[in-house]
Residue, then its C-alpha position, 0 to 999 in steps of 0.5 A: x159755206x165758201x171755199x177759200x184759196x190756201x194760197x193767193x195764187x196758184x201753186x207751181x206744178x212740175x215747173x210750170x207757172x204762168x202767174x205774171x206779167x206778160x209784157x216782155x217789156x216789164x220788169x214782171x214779165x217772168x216773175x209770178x206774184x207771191x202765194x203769201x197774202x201781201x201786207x197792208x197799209x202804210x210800209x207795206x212795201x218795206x214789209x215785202x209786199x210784191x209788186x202785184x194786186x190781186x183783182x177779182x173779176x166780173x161777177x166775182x168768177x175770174x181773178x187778175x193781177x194788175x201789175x204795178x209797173x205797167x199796168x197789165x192785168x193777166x188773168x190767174x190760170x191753174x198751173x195743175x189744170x195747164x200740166x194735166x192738159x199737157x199730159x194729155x196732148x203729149x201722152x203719145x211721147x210716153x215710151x212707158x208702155x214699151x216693152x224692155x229687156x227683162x232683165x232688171x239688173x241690165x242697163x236696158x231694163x228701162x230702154x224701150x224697143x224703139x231706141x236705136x241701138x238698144x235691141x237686134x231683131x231676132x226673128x220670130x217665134x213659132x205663134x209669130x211674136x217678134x222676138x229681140x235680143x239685148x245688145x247690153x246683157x244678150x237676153x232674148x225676148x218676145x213681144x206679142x201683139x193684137x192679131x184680132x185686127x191685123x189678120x187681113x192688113x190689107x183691109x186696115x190699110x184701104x181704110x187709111x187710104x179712104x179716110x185719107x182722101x174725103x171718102x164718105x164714112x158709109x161710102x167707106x163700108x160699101x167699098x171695103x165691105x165692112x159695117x159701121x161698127x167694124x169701120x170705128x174699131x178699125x178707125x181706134x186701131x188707126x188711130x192708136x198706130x198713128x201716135x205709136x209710130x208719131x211718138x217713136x219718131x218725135x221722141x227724137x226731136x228734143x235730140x236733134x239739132x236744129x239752128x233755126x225754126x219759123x213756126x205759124x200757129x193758127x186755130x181752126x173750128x170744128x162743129x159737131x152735128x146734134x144726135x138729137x131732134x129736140x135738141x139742135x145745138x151743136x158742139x163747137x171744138x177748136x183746134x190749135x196747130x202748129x207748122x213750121x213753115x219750111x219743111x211744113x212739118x207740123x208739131x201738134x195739133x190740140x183740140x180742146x176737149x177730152x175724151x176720157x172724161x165723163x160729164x156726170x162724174x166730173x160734175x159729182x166731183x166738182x160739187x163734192x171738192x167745192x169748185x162751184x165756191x171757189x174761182x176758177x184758176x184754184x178749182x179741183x177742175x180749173x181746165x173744163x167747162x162745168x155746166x153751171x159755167x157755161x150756162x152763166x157765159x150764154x147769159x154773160x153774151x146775151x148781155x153783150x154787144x155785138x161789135x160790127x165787121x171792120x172795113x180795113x185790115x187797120x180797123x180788123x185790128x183794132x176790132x180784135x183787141x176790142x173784142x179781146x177787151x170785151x172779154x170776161x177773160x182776155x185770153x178766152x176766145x170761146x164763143x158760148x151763145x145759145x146755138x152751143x152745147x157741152x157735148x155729152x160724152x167727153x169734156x169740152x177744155x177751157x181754150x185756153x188752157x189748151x193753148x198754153x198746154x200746146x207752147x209748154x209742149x212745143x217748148x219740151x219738144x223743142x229744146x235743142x232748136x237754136x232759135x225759134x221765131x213764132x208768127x201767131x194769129x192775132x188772139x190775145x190767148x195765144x200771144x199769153x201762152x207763147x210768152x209764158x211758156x217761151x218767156x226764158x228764150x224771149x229774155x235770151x233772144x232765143x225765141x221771137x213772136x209776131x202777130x200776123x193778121x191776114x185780110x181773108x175776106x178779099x175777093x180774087x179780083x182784088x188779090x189779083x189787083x193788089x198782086x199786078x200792083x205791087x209787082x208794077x210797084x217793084x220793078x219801078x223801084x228797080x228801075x229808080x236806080x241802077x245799083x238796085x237792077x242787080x239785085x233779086x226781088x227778096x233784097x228789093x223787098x227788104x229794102x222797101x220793109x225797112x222804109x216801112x219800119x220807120x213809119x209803124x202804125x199803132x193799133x189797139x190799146x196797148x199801142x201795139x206797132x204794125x207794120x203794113x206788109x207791102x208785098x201781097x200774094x194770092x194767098x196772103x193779099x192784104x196782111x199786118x205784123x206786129x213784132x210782140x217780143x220788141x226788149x227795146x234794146x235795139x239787139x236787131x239791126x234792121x236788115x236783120x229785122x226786116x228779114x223777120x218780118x219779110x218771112x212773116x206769113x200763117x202759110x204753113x198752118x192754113x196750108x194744113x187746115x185747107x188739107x184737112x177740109x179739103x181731105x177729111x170728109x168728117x172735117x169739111x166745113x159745115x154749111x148753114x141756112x138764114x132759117x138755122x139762127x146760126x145752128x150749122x149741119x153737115x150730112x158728112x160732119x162727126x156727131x161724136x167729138x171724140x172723132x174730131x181728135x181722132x182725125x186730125x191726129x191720124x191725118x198730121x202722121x199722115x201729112x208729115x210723114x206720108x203725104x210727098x210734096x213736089x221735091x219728092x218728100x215729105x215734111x218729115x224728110x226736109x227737117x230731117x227727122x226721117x230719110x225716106x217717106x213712110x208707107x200706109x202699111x208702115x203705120x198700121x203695122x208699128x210695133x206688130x208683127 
C-alpha cells in the first residue's frame, strides 16, 4: 500500500523553505507553492489557486514545480532533510556542552566559558582542573578535563604538524613512534580540538562588522580507496568550500556524507517509515542515498549518453547546462555509475542537500556582513542553493551571484601566450590616448570591461549573458562571468558593474583545494590506469570516509588561523577575526589544562 504526502509540498522546518521559484527575475522567486491540493477546472484561479504546478519526475521518483509565470521548473527538496544536514555542518558553532557558572539564579548560568567577559581565570586546583570565577555573582568553579591524551602534549602536537605537511600515515607512526591504532585516536582528539577552538572563534562572526564580503565557493572530489579485493569501486565524496577571496579565510568546508549514521539501520527505517513509497523531497530520509536509489541511478546512467568535451570555453558552457538538463534532477551533480559504491559505514548525502545546508549556514554566520557578492562555479545546484538561501538579501541588493567558469585544460604555453598578449593588448590601449597614460592598469581594465558589457554572449537555455573576460593570468588563463542576480533595474551603474565582474575570480577557493593536495597526503589526487575502467587507487588515499571529513576540517583551523601568508598573517587575522596567528599546541590544548 503507496504512502501519500500530507501536504503538496514539503513543510517549513526552522524558517527554512526552498519550494519556489529560483529565477530572481520572477515574480515567484521567494514565494513557496502552497501545502494545500490546488482547485481544479474552470475558476480555479478565482478559488485561490497558486500560481504553481505540480510535475511528477522521471520514473515517478522526483517531483517539480513548474512556475506559470516564466516557466522555471525547481525541483521539491525536503526542508526537514536540508535543516538536519545544517545541523550537522554547523554543530561545532554549538556552545551547549560549555561548562557554565553553576549557579542557576546567575545571569551567567547559560553563559559558556568562551565568552569574553563573562569568567576570570582562577588558577588551578590541586589534580590540575582549571578553575574560574563568575565576574556576575563571584562563584567559583572548576572544569576538569581528559588527561589520557594530553599526558605528553608534545606527541599531539608533532602529529599535527606531520599531518600538516603530507607526511605518509605509516611514515607518521615510524617518527613519532607510536602505532596505527594510537595515530587514529590521536587524529579524533585533533580533530575534536580543531572544531572546539574553530567554534569559539566563529561564534563571533554573526557579531562582527564586516561592510563588504567576495566569496568563491567551488567543490572538490575525494575518492576513497576499496578495502576489499572482490569488491573494487570506490567511495566518491564532494567537498563544497567557501573563501573569501581577500583574507582567504575560509567559512566551511562540507562533504556530503555523514558519519554517524549507520547503513543497515537507516535502511530498516526507511522500510518500516515507507520512504521507498513515497517520492524523495517527503521521505523520513530525504537527504541520503538509500540503496535502492542508488542502484536505480547506475541503471538511469546506463541509459544515458555521454555528452563529448567542448573545445571552447563558449562551448564548455553551454556543455554544462546540457549536462545539467540531462539530469534526473537538475541540481544533482552525483556521477552514480558502476565504478561507485555506498560506503559501508556512514551515510553518503544527496549533494545537494548538502549544498544548500553550506549557503543556509553561510547566511547564519554572515549576518552582520554589509553585502556579499558570491562568485560560484558554474553548477546549477550551487546557483539554486545560493538564491534560496540568500533570496531576501538578492531582493534587498544585498548579496549578488556570478557564475565564473575558468578553461583549466590550457597548457602553460598557452596561458603564457594569452598573458604576453593581453598585456600587448593594455598597453596599446594606454597608448591610443593620452588621457589614459595616467591611469593604472585596474582602470584601464575597467575601461575595456565595460566595452565588453555592451556586447554579452548568451549561452545555455536560459539565455544566460556571459561576459568573456578579457584579462587572463596564469591561474585563471581563459575565464567566463555571468551576472545571475541581474533584477533588470538598472540599480548598478556600470562602472560600478564592471568592478564586480573585474573582481570575478575562484581564486580563493582553489587556492585551498591546491593546499589541501599539495598537503594532505590522504587528500592528494588519486591516479588511475586505461586497464582500471575508470576505478582509481592511491597507495596513500583514506580507505575510510569518515577521514576525508576529518581532514579537511582539521586542515581549514589550520590555514585560517595558523598557516602565515607573505604579509606575516594568517586569514583569520586580515578579517579580523583574530590579532595574533594561533600556534599548534594552542589548538590541541583549547579547553584543557
Amino acid at each position: 500500500m503507496k504512502t501519500k504526502p500530507k501536504t503538496r509540498i514539503p513543510v517549513d522546518v526552522s524558517g527554512i523553505q526552498v519550494n519556489f521559484c529560483k529565477n530572481p527575475t520572477c515574480l515567484n522567486f521567494g514565494n513557496p507553492a502552497s501545502l494545500k491540493t490546488q482547485p481544479r477546472g474552470p475558476g480555479a484561479k478565482e478559488r485561490g489557486r497558486d500560481t504553481y504546478t505540480l510535475l511528477g519526475g522521471q520514473q515517478g521518483r522526483n517531483v517539480f514545480l513548474r512556475c506559470q509565470y516564466c516557466g522555471e521548473t525547481p525541483p521539491l527538496k525536503s526542508n526537514q532533510g536540508i535543516c538536519e544536514e545544517l545541523n550537522r555542518v554547523a554543530a561545532y558553532l554549538d556552545p551547549a556542552d560549555e561548562p557554565v557558572c553553576p549557579e542557576p539564579s546567575c545571569e551567567n548560568h547559560g553563559v559558556g566559558i568562551s565568552v569574553e567577559g563573562a569568567y576570570y581565570s582562577f588558577g588551578k586546583t590541586k589534580s590540575g582542573s582549571q578553575r574560574y570565577r563568575c565576574r556576575t555573582c563571584n562563584k567559583t568553579f572548576s572544569v576538569g578535563c581528559s588527561t589520557l591524551r594530553q599526558k605528553k602534549p608534545e606527541i599531539n602536537e608533532m602529529v599535527f604538524k606531520l599531518l600538516m605537511n603530507k607526511m605518509p600515515l605509516n611514515r607518521i607512526c615510524e617518527t613519532v613512534g607510536i602505532s596505527m591504532n594510537t595515530l587514529y585516536g590521536k587524529i579524533d582528539f585533533i580533530h575534536q580540538q580543531c572544531l572546539k577552538f574553530a567554534g569559539k572563534q566563529e561564534r563571533r562572526l554573526p557579531e562582527i562588522d564586516i561592510p563588504r564580503l567576495y566569496i568563491s565557493v567551488d567543490r572538490q572530489d575525494h575518492m576513497i580507496n576499496w578495502s576489499q579485493a572482490h569488491d573494487k569501486r570506490n567511495i566518491v565524496l564532494t567537498a563544497l568550500g567557501s573563501a573569501d577571496n581577500k583574507s582567504g579565510f575560509i567559512f566551511g568546508i562540507h562533504v556530503n556524507y555523514d558519519p554517524t549514521l549507520m547503513p543497515l539501520v537507516v535502511e530498516n527505517e526507511a522500510r518500516t517509515s515507507g520512504d521507498y513509497d513515497l517520492k524523495p523531497p517527503f521521505r523520513k530520509h530525504a537527504r541520503l542515498w538509500l540503496e535502492k536509489d542508488f542502484v536505480d541511478s547506475i541503471e538511469q546512467r546506463r541509459r544515458k549518453a555521454t555528452i563529448k568535451g567542448k573545445s571552447s570555453l563558449a562551448e564548455e558552457i553551454k556543455g554544462q547546462y546540457e549536462q545539467a538538463q540531462d539530469r534526473t534532477d537538475v541540481e544533482s551533480s552525483e556521477d552514480i555509475g558502476d565504478t561507485i559504491s555506498l560506503p559501508r559505514n556512514g551515510m553518503l548525502v544527496h549533494s545537494e542537500y548538502t549544498l544548500y545546508a553550506h549557503f543556509f549556514f553561510l547566511r547564519q554566520l554572515l549576518g552582520n556582513v554589509g553585502k556579499v557578492r558570491f562568485y560560484l562555479d558554474q553548477e546549477s545546484g550551487i546557483r539554486a542553493a545560493c538564491l534560496a538561501a540568500f533570496q531576501k538579501e538578492v531582493l534587498d541588493k544585498r548579496c549578488d551571484a556570478f557564475f565564473v567558469k575558468v578553461n583549466k585544460t590550457l597548457t602553460i604555453n598557452q596561458k603564457r601566450s594569452l598573458k604576453v598578449q593581453s598585456d600587448r593588448e593594455l598597453e596599446e590601449l594606454r597608448e591610443s590616448d593620452p588621457a589614459y597614460s595616467l591611469l593604472s592598469d585596474f582602470d584601464l581594465r575597467l575601461i575595456v570591461i565595460q566595452q565588453r558589457m555592451k556586447s554579452l554572449v548568451n549561452i545555455g537555455p536560459w539565455h544566460d549573458r556571459w561576459l568573456l573576460y578579457p584579462f587572463p593570468d596564469m591561474s585563471e588563463p581563459e575565464k567566463a562571468i555571468c551576472w545571475l542576480t541581474d533584477l533588470h533595474d538598472r540599480s548598478y551603474a556600470d562602472e560600478q558593474l564592471a568592478r564586480l565582474y573585474a573582481k570575478a575570480t575562484l581564486h580563493g577557493i582553489d587556492r585551498f583545494f591546491m593546499q589541501v593536495r599539495r598537503r594532505i597526503s590522504l587528500l592528494e589526487r588519486p591516479i588511475s590506469s586505461a586497464s582500471s575502467e575508470g576505478r582509481k587507487w592511491h597507495g596513500y588515499s583514506a580507505y575510510n570516509p569518515a577521514m576525508v571529513g576529518k581532514l579537511l576540517d582539521i586542515f581549514r583551523v589550520f590555514y585560517n588561523y595558523v598557516a602565515i601568508g607573505k604579509d606575516k598573517k594568517t586569514p583569520a587575522m586580515r578579517l579580523s577575526l583574530k590579532e595574533t596567528p594561533a600556534t599548534f599546541m594552542d589548538i590541541i590544548t583549547e579547553g584543557s589544562i
